[in-house]
C-alpha positions in Angstrom: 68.3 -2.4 79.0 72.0 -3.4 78.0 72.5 -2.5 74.2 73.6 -5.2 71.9 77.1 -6.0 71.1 76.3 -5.1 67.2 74.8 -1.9 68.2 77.2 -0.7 69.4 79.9 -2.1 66.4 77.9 -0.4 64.3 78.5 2.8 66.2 81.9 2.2 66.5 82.5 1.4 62.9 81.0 5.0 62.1 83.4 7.2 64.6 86.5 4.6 62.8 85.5 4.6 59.4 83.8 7.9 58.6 84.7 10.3 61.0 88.0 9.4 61.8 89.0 7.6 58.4 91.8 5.4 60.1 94.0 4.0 58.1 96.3 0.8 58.9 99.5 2.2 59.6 98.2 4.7 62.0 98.3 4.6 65.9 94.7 4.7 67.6 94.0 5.4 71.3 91.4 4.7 72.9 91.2 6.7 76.5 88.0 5.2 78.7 87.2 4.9 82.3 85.5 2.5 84.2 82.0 3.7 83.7 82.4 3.7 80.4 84.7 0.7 79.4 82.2 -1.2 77.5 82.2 1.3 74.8 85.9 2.2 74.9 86.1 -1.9 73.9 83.8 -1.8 71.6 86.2 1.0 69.6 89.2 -0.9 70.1 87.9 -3.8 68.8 86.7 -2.2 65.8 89.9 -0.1 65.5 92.0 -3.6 66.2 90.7 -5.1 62.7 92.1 -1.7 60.6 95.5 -1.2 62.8 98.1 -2.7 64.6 99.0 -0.2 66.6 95.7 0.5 68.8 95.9 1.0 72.6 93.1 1.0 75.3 94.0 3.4 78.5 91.3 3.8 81.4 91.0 5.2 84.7 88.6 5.9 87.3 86.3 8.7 86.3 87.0 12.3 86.9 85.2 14.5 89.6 84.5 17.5 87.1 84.7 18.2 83.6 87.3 19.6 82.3 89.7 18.2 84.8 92.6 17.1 83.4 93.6 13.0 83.1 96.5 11.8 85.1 100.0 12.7 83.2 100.2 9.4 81.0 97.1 9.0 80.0 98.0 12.7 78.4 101.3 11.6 77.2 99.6 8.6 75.5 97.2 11.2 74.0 99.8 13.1 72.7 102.0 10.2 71.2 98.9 8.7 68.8 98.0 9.5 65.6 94.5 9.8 66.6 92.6 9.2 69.6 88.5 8.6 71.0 87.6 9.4 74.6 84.9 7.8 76.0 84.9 9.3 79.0 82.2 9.6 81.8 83.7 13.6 82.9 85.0 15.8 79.5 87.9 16.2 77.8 87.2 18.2 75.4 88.1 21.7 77.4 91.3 20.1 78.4 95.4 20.4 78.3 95.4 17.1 77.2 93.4 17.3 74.4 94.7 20.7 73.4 98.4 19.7 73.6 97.6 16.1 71.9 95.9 18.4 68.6 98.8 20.7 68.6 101.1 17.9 68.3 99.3 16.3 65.5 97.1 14.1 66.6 93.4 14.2 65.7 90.3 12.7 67.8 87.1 13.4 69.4 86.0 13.5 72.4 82.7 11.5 73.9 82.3 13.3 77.5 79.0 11.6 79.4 78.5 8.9 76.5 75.7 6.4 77.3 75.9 3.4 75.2 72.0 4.6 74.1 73.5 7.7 73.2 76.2 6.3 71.3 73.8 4.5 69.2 71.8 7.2 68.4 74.4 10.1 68.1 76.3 8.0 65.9 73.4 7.2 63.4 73.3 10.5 61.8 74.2 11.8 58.0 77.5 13.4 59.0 77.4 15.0 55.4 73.9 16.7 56.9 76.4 17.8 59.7 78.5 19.3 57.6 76.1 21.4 55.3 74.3 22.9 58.2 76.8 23.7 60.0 78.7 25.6 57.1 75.8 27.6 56.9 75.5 28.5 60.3 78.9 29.8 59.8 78.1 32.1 56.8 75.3 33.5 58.8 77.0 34.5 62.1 81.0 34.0 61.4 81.4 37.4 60.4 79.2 39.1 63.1 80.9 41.5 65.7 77.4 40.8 67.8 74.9 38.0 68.2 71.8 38.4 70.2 70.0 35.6 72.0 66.3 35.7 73.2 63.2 33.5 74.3 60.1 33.3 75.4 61.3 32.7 78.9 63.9 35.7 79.6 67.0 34.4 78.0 68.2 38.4 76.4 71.8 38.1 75.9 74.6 39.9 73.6 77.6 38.4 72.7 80.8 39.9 71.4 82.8 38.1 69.1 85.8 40.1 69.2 89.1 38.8 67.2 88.2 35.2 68.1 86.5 32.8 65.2 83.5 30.4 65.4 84.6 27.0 65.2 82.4 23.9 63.5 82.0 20.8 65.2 80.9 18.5 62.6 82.3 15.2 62.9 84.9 15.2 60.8 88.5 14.4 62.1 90.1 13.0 59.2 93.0 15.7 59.1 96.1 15.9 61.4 95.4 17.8 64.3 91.5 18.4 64.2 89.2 17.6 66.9 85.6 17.1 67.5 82.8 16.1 69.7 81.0 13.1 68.8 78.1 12.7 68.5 78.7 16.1 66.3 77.0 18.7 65.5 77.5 22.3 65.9 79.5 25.7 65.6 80.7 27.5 68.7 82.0 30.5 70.0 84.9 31.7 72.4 83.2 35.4 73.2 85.8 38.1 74.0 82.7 39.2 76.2 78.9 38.9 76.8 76.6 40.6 79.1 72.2 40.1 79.6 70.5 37.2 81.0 70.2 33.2 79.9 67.7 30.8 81.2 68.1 27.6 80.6 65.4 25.2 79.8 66.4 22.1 78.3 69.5 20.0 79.6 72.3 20.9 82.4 74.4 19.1 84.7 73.9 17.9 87.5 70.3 18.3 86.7 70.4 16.2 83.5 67.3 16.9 81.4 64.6 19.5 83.6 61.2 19.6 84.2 58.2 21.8 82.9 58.9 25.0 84.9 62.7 24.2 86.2 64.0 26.8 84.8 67.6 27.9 85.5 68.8 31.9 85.6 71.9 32.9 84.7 73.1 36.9 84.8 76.3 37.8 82.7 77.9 41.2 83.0 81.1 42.2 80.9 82.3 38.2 80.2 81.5 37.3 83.2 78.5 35.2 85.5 77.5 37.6 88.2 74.6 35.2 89.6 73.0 31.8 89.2 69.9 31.2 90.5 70.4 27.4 91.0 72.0 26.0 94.5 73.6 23.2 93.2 75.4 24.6 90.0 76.6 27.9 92.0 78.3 25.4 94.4 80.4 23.6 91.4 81.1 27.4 90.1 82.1 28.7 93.5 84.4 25.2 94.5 86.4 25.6 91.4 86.6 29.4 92.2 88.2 28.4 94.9 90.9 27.4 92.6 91.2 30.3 89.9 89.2 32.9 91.4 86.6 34.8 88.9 87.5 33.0 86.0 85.0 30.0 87.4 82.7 32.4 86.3 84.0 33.2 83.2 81.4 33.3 80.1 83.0 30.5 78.3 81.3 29.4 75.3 77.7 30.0 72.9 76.9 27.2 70.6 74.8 26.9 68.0 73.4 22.9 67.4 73.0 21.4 63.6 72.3 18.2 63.8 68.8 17.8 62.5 69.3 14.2 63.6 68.5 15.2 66.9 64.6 15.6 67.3 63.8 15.5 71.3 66.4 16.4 74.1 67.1 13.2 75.7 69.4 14.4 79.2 72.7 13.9 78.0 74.3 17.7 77.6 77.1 15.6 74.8 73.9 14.9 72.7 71.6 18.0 73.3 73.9 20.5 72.9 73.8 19.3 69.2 70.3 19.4 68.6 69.2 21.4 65.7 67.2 24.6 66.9 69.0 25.0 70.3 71.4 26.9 71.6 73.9 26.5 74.8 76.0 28.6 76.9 78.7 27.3 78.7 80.6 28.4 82.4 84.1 28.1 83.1 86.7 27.2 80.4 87.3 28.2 77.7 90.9 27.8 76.6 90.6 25.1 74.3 88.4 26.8 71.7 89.6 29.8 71.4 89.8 31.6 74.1 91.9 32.4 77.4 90.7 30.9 80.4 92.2 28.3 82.1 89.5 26.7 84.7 88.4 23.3 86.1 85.0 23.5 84.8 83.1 24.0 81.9 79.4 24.1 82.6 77.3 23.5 79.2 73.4 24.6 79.3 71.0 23.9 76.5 68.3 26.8 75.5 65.1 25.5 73.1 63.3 27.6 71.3 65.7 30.8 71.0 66.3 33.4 68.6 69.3 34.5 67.1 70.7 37.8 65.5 73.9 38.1 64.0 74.4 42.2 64.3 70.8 42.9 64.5 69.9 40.3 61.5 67.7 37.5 62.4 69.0 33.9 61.8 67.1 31.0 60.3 68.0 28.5 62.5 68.6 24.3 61.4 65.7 22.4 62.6 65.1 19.1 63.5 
């Protein structure tokens, strides 16, 4: 069923207004694709009414996320004051998007968006966000270790290392920050991680999984050492291809927040935010905080886990 026009303005009119705060004498980008254009114009046009100076770019849709745009659509990222990406493959773990924050300019990214979950991601209490996400922070930040377990085998150990958790809350109202939207989470970059994850809730190119489709993951010293699934060892071992070992590379943990959230739906962008998850991500990681370049970066959302920050058990957000 198509989503009405004022749906989606309404949606729009939050990522403008709250989250990115534009004001009128700022340049806005708007970077789509073709799969995706109806809500790329639905930004613009809200972003038209506060600013002069706001551009729509599209292209065909990537083949993988994390691959980077073609070089002007980059440059145009770069050049703006801020930026939305509506995009069917990610941007988020790119160049592009890293060099376009360094430079200054602040945006989020909306990798997979379905116009049904940019209505619903987008009607949340970003100050709700905020708060539970802060707290996350104060309970893991300052850990050296954080455990993961379920019911279902997932035992894993991260190690944070000298890298920082990062908060993904929704708010890109300063120069140079960035976000996923819909928001809602804190993640890690681990220097390393080594045990087992099995995921049970969302994962490309599965999209949400059945009862019982559980997928196994084994992680030795940073790195993915086997995956039990056909299709997504074939995506890891293509863009190994490419760099080698760091396709495997243990790229990401993620903690959701947004109590907003209350059933995983299929869409990775919007259930990796769910309050009372957690996710693991494959592949790159360069653009939060840590130093692998790849063409890949392979999110998979847990429910139901436990978490231990150096032994300590977390209360985790829930929905």
């Amino acid at each position: 069923m198509t989503t009405d026009d004022s749906e989606l303005r309404a949606a729009s009119e939050t990522a403008i207004f709250q989250c990115l705060d534009l004001q009128s004498d700022e340049s806005l980008l708007v970077v789509t694709d073709d799969k995706r254009e109806r809500i790329g114009e639905a930004l613009y046009d809200v972003a038209s009414e506060v600013t002069d100076d706001a551009s729509i770019i599209r292209y065909p849709p990537g083949d993988q996320h994390g691959e980077e745009p073609p070089a002007p659509v980059a440059a145009a990222m770069a050049d703006a004051d801020a930026f939305l990406a509506p995009t069917t493959k990610s941007l988020s773990h790119t160049r592009a998007r890293g060099n376009a924050c360094d430079a200054g300019a602040r945006g989020a990214t909306l990798p997979g968006i379905t116009e049904d979950v940019f209505v619903t991601g987008l009607d949340a209490d970003y100050d709700a966000i905020y708060d539970h996400s802060e707290a996350m922070l104060e309970a893991v930040g300052d850990a050296d270790e954080v455990r993961v377990t379920t019911e279902k085998g997932t035992d894993i150990t991260f190690v944070r290392g000298d890298r920082e958790w990062l908060a993904d809350t929704g708010d890109i109202s300063d120069p140079g920050s960035f976000s996923n939207l819909p928001a809602g989470e804190i993640f890690l970059s681990p220097e390393s991680a080594t045990g087992t994850y099995v995921v049970d809730g969302t994962m490309m190119p599965h999209g949400l999984l059945d009862e019982g489709q559980d997928l196994r993951f084994e992680v030795e010293d940073g790195y993915v050492t086997d995956i039990s699934d056909d299709d997504i060892r074939e995506q890891v071992e293509t863009a190994a291809e490419e760099v080698g070992q760091d396709a495997f590379n243990l790229a990401e943990i993620g903690i959701g927040t947004n109590v907003g959230v209350t059933e995983l739906v299929g869409s990775v962008l919007l259930d990796e935010k769910a309050a009372g998850t957690v996710h693991i991500a494959i592949g790159d990681d360069a653009g939060i905080g840590g130093d692998t370049d790849a063409p890949l970066h392979l999110d998979g959302i847990i429910r139901d886990p436990t978490v231990y920050a150096d032994g300590e058990e977390v209360d985790l957000p829930q929905p």
